[in-house]
VEXDREN-945376 format. One record per atom (N, C-alpha, C, CB): x, z, y. Coordinates in pm, whole numbers, plus 50000, padded with zeros to 5 digits. Glycine has a CB too. Layout:
// VEXDREN-945376
XZY...
//
This chain:
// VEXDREN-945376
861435982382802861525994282717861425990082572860406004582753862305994682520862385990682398861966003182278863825985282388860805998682208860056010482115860906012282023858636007682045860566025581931861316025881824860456021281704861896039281809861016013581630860276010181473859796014381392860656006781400860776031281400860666039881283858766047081341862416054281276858006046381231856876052681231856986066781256856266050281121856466074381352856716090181389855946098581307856346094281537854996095581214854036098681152854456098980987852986089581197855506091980998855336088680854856266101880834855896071680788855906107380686856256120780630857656114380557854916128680515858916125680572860226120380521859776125880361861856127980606860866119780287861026122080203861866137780154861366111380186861486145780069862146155780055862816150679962861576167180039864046164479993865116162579908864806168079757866346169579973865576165079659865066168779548865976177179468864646157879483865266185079346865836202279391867326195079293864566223079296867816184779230868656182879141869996181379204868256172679065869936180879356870686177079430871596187079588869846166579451869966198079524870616208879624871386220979557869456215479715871986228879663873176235879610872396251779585874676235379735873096255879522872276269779491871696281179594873166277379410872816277979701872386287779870871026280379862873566283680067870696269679896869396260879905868146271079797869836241679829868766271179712867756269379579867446287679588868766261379388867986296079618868166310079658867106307579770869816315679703866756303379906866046306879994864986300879976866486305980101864996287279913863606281479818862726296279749864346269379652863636305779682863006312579574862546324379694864126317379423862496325179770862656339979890861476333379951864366343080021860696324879922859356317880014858716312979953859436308380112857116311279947856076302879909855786309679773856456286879905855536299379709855266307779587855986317279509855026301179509855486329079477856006339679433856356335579274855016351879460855766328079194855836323879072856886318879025855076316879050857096308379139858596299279123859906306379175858536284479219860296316779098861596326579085862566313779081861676338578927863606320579127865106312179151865546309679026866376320279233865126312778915865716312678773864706300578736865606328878670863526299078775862476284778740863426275078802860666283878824863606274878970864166266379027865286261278955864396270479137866426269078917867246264778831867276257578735867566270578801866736263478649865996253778543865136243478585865166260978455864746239978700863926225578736865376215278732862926225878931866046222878831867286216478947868046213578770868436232179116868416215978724869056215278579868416205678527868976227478486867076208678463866496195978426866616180378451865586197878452866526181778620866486166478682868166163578670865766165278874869006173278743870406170378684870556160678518871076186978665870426169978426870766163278297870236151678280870436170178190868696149578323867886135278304868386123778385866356136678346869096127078498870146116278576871226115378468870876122078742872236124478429873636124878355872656117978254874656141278314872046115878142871736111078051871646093578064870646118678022870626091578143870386074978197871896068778295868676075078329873106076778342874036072778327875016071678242874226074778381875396078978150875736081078036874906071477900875576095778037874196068777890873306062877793872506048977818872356072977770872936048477988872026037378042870826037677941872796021778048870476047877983868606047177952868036053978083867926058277788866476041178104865806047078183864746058378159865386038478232865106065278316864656080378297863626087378405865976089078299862906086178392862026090578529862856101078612860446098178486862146105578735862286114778872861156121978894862516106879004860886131778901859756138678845860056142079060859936153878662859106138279161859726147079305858706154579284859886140279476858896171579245858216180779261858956186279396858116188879136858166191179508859216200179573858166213479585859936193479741858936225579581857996236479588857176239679758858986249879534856376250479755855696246179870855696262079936854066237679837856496258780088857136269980172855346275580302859036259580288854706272280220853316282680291853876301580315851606282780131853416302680436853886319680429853296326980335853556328180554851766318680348850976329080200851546328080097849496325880142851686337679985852506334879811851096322779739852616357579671850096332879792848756329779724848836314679766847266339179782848316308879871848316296279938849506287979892848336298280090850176293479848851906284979843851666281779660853916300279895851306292079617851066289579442849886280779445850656304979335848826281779530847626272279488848126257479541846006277379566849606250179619849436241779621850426234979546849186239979719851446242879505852016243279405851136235479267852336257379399850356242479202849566242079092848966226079140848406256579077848176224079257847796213879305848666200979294847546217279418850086199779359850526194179326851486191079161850736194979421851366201979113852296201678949850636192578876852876226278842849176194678915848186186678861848496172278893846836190678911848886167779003848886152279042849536147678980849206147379157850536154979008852296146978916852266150178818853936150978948851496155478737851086157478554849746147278492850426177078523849226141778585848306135378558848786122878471847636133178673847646117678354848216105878308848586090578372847496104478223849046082878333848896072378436848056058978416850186068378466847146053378509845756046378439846496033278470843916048878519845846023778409845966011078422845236009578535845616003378314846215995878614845305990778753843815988878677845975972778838843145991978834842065988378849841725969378823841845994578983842085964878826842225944378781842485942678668843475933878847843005953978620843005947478459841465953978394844685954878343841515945478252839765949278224839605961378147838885937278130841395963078052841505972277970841265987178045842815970077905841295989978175841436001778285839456007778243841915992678512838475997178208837445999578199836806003378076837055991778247837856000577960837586004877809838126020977825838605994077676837156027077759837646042977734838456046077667836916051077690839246035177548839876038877472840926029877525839376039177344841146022377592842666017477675842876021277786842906003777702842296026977860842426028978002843816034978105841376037478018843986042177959845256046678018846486037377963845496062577980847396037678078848936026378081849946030777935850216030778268850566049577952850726051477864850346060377744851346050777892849746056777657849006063377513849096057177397847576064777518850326053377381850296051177248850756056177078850636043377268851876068377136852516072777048853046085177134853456062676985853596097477034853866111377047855406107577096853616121776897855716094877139856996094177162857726084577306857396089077029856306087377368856296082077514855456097077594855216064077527855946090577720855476098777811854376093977887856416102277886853186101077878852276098277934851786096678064851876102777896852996097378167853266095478301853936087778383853556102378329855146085278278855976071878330856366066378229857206073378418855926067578114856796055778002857426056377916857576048978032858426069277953860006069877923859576072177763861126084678014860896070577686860986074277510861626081977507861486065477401861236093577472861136106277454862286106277336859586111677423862226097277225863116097077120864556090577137862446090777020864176082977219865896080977245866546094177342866216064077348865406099777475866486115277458866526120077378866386126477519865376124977264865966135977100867616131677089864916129276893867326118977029868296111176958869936114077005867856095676984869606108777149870786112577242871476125477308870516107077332870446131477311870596144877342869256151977418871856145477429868696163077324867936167477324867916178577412867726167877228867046171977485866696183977648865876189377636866346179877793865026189777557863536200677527864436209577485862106196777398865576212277388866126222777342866716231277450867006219077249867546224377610868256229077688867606235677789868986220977722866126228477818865556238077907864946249277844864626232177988864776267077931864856272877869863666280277966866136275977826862896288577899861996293978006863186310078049859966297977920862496309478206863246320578272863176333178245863046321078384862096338578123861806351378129861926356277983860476353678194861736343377870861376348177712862946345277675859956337377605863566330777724864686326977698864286314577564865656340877666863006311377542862886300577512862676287577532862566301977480863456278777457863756265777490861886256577484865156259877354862076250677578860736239977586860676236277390861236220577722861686234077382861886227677225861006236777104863766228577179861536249577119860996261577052859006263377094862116276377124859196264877196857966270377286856536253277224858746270677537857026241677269855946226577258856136222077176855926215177341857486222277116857786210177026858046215876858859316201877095857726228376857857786229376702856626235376611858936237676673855506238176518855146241676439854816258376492856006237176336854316264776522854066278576535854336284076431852906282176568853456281776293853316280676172854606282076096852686269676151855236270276099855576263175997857366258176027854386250375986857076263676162858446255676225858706246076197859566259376212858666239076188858976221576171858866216276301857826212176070859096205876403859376197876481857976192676465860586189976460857046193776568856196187576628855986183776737855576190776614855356173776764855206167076899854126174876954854876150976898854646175077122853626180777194852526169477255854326189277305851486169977255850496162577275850046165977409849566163677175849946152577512849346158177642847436157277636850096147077785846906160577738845726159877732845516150077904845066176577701843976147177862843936138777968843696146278104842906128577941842886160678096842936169178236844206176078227841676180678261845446173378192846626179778236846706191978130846526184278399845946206078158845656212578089844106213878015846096220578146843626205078052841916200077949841036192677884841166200077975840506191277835840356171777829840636169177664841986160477949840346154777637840546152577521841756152677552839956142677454842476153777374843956153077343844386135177322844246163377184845226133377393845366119777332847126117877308844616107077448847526104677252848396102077177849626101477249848086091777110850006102977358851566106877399852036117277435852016101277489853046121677520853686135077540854046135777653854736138577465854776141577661855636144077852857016143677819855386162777955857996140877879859136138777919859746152277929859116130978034861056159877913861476167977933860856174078075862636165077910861296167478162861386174678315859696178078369862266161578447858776164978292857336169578311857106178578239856346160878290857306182178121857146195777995857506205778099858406196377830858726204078119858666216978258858226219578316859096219578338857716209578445856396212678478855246220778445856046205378472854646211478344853666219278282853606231078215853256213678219854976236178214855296250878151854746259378251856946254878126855816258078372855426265378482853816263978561856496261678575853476251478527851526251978557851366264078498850266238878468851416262378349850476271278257850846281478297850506271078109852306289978337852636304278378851796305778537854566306578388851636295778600851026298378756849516296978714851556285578895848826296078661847346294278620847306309878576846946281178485848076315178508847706325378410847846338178495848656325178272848936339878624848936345278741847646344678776849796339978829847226334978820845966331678877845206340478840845436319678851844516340378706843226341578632843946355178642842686332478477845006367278631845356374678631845026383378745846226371978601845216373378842844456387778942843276383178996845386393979089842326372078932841646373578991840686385278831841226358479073841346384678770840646399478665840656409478746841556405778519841366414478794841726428078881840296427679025843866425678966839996415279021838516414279144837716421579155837586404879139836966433579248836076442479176834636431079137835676457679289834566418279172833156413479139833296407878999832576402079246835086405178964835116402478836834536418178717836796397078820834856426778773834326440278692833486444278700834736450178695832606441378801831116445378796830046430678747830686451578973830496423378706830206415578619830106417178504830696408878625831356423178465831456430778322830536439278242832366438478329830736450078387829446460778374828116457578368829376468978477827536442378396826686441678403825796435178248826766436578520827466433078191827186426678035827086437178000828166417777945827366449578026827216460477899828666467077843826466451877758829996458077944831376462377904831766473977991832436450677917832736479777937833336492077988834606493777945832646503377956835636491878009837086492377998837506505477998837776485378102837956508577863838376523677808839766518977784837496530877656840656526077810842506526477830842376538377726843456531278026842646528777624843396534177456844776537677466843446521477327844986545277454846976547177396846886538977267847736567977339847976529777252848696523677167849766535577109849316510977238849916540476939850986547076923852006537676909850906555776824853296543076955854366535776910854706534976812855186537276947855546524176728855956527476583857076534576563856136516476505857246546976496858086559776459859266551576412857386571276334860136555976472861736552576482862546559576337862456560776648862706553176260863086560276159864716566476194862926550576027865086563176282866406570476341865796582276391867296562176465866996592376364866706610476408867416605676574868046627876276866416613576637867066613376757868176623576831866106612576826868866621076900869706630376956868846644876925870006626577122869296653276923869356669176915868746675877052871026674476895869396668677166869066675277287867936663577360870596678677382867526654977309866596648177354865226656577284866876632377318865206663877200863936672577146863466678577283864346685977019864306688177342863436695077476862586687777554864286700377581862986673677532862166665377649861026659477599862966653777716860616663977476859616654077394858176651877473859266661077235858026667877522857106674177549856676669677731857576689377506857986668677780857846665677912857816650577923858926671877993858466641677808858156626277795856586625977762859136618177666855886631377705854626629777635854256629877742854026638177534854156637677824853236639477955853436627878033853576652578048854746626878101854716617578151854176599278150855516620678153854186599677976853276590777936852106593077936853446587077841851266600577930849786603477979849616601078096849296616177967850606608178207850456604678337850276591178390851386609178391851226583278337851636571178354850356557178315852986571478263849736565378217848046558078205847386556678298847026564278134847656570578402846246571078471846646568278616845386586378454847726564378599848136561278751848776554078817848536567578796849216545578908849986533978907851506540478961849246521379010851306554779000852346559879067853596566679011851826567379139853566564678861853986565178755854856549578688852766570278691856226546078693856566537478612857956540678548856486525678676857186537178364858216541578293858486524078246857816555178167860126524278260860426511678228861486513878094861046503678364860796504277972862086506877837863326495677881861336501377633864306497677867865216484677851866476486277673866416484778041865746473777608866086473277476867216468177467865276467077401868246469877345868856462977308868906446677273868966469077249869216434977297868806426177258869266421377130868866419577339870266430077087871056426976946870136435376836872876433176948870126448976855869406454976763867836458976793870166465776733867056454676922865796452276922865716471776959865076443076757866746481176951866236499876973866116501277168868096515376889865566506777182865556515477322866846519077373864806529077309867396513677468868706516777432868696529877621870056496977411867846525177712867946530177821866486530477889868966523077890865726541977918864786547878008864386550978134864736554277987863686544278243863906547178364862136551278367864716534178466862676559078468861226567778489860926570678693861566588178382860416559778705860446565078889859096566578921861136552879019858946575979069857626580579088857876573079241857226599279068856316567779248856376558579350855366572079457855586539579300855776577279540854936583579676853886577979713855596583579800854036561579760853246553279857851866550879733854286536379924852466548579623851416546879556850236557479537851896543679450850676573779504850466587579511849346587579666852206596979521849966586379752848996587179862848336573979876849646591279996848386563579840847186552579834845966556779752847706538679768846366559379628845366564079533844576577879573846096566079398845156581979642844716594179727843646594279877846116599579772844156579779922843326577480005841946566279966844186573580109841816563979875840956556779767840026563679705841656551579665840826576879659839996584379605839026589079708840646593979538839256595679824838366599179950837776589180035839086606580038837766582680027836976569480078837266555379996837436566580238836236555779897835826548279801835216536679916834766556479685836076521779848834906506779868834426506479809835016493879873832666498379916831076502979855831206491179764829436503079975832256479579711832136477779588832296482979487832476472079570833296496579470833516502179385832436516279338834766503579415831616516679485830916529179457829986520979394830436539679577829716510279441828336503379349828506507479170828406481879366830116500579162830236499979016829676514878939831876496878984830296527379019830526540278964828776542678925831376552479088827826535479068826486536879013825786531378902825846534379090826706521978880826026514578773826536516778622826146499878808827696526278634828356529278512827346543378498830256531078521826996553578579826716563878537824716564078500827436573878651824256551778596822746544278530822956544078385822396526578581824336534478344824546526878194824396542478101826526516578171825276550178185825496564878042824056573078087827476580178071823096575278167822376585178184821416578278083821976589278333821446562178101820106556477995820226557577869819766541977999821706555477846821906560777701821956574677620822906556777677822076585777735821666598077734820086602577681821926601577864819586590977735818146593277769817296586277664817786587877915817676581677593817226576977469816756582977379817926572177418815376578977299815056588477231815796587377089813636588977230815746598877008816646603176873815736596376813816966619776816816626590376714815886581776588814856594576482817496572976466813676587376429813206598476328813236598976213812216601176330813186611276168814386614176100812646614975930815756634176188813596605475865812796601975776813186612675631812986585475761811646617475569811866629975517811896623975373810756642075556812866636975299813156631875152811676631375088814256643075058811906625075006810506626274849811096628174730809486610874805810436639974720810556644174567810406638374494810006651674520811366639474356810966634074222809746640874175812066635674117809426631774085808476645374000809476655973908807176637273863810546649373879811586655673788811536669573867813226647173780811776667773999812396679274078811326689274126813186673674205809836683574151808696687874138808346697774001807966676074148
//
């Protein structure tokens, strides 16, 4: 009997997204993490594309960034390993353990020497500028800004600045190199999947009764809008009254969504959608009649907070003194 060689254990290699076809990259976006929209994928699959066309075209070497996204049924579970793995493959890269410099704090790492290497594999960042600048081409999926705009320029001042990595990825001291186009991407999409994160876990009721316990209380202000110095249609007046409401409504309820869609040339309102969600209407309905005893806790502890402050005694009230003038 003759065995087979190939190890049954050993994990294949995935394919990498620069290479798959868009049907692929479409059912990628329909699973796992909810974060990584088919428009990220694109822009990954794009990225690694151009960074191959470049190092053939330019014969310059160019790293391979193998991110592959992660097909967990959970979104939640699928984004946390996501994030997990975008940390590994963002990490800096250390000098072996045998060399002595790996044990100095200030050499330890392989690459740190300048805003014009990559702090993960090497690459010179300035011969892509030079050659063709891919921080400008990748583009985020939702603002429509280029990595270039977004890391690499001046907030301030606009001018062209280097983005500086840090040694925890997103924490840590700042030190002296950068990331590579396709890792900048990366780390774009970290920072948008972190901020998900911390996003609902705000919405936690133990994150809000925490709050309450500092002394905070989340009051939902209306923001006015700024007055349109354009007169509006004539027959849009009747509705002012029934729009107003509906924006009040729309504060207090999730079953309420008014969506603006702007012009992108002239920045005006150009179209209004207004839908009423049912399912939401009777959720909030069944919430309201059977309250979770985390939330009834909170309601006790908000109406403790106002009865004590009710209950306070009035400052005293300190009496005038006469002049003698007035005497």
């Amino acid at each position: 009997m003759v065995m087979n060689a190939v190890n049954p254990f050993a994990t294949q290699p995935q394919q990498s997204l620069g290479t798959m076809n868009e049907a692929t990259l479409m059912a990628l976006s329909q699973q796992g993490n909810p974060g990584f929209t088919h428009a990220a994928l694109l822009e990954q699959a794009a990225a690694q594309q151009q960074m191959q066309r470049v190092a053939v075209e330019k014969n310059i070497e160019v790293p391979k960034v193998n991110f592959y996204p992660s097909r967990h049924p959970d979104p939640r579970k699928a984004r946390r390993k996501d994030i997990k793995q975008a940390y590994k493959l963002l990490r800096p890269t250390k000098r072996s353990i045998f060399d002595p410099r790996r044990w100095a704090w200030w050499s330890n790492y392989r690459y740190n020497k300048n805003t014009a290497v990559c702090v993960v594999d090497g690459c010179n960042v300035m011969e892509l500028i030079q050659h063709d600048n891919l921080y400008a081409k990748i583009c985020d999926e939702d603002t429509g800004k280029s990595l270039w705009e977004l890391y690499w320029q001046n907030p301030v001042t606009g001018e062209p600045e280097a983005f500086v990595a840090r040694e925890g990825v997103t924490s840590g001291r700042k030190m002296r190199g950068t990331y590579c186009p396709e890792h900048l991407h990366l780390y774009h999409l970290l920072c948008k999947w972190e901020a998900e994160e911390e996003k609902e876990a705000e919405m936690k009721p133990s994150r809000f009764r925490d709050k309450v316990k500092k002394g905070v209380s989340i009051v939902s202000v209306p923001v006015s809008a700024a007055a349109n110095t354009a007169p509006p249609h004539p027959i849009l007046k009747k509705y002012e009254a029934f729009f107003a409401e509906i924006m009040a409504d729309a504060r207090q309820t999730k079953g309420i969504y008014v969506n603006f869609i702007t012009n992108p040339d002239t920045g005006v309102n150009d179209i209004t959608h207004i839908m009423f969600d049912n399912r939401m209407f009777e959720k909030e309905l069944l919430e309201m009649a059977n309250p979770t005893p985390a939330f009834q806790d909170v309601l006790r502890q908000q109406a403790a907070m106002h009865q004590q402050h009710q209950s306070a005694p009035p400052l005293p009230v300190v009496p005038e003194i006469q002049t003698e003038a007035q005497q």
